[in-house]
N, C-alpha and C positions, 0 to 999 in steps of 0.2 A: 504494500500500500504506500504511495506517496504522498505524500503532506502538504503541499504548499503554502505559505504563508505571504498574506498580504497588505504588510505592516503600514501604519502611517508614521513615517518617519517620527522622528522625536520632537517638539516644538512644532509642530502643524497641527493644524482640526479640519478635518473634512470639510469641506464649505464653504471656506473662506477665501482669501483672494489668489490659493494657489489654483482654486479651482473656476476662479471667476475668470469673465475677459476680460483683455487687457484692453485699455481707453487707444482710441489712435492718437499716436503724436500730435502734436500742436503745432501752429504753423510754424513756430520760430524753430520748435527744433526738427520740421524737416528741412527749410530754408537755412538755417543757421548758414551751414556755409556758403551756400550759393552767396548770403549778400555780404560774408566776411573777404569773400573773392573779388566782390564787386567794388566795396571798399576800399581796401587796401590801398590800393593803386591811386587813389583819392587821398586818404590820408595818409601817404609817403609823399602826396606831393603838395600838401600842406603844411606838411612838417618843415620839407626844403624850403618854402617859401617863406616859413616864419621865422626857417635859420638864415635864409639869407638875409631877410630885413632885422633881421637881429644884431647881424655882423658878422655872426659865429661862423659862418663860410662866407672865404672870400669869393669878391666878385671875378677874379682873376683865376681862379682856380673852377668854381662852380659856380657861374652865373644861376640866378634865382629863373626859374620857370616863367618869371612873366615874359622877363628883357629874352627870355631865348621865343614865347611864342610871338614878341614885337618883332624882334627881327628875322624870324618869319615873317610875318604879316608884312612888313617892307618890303621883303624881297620877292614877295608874289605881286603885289603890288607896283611894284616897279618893272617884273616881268623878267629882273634877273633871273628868280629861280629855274621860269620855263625854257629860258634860253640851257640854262647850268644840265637841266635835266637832260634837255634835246642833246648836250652834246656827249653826255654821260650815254644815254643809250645810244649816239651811234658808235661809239665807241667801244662798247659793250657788242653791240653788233657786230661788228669790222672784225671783235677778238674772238667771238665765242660760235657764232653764228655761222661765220664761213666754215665751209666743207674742205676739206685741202688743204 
């Protein structure tokens, strides 16, 4: 004859929340990290920006994120950069692009 025994462990009671369903997540912790991802990249470039106007980095070394998207905005603006680009890609072309 075999016996088996069908113990409830030690510290549990039948009924209760080992045997209940679990709640679904909440939104933040299934998003959590989707919007820590999202962030990030935000608040690293708030930081630079506060340590440039701080002083703490120099401008010589790491210009602050503004002065680098001004002078973008300049140089689209004046039409350098389209020229810079044009001649980057034929360039690019002439080296990578030819067969032979």
């Amino acid at each position: 004859m075999v016996v088996t025994s069908y113990a409830v462990p030690t510290g549990t009671v039948r009924g209760t929340a080992a045997s209940e369903p679990t709640r679904a997540p909440s939104w933040w912790q299934r998003r959590r990290w989707t919007v820590l991802r999202a962030l990030s990249p935000v608040a690293i470039l708030l930081l630079w920006q506060v340590a440039s106007a701080a002083g703490v980095l120099s401008e010589r070394v790491l210009p602050a994120p503004s002065l680098i998207l001004d002078a973008g905005w300049q140089l689209t603006t004046s039409g350098e950069l389209g020229q810079a680009l044009a001649v980057s890609e034929t360039l690019w072309c002439r080296d990578f692009c030819s067969v032979g």
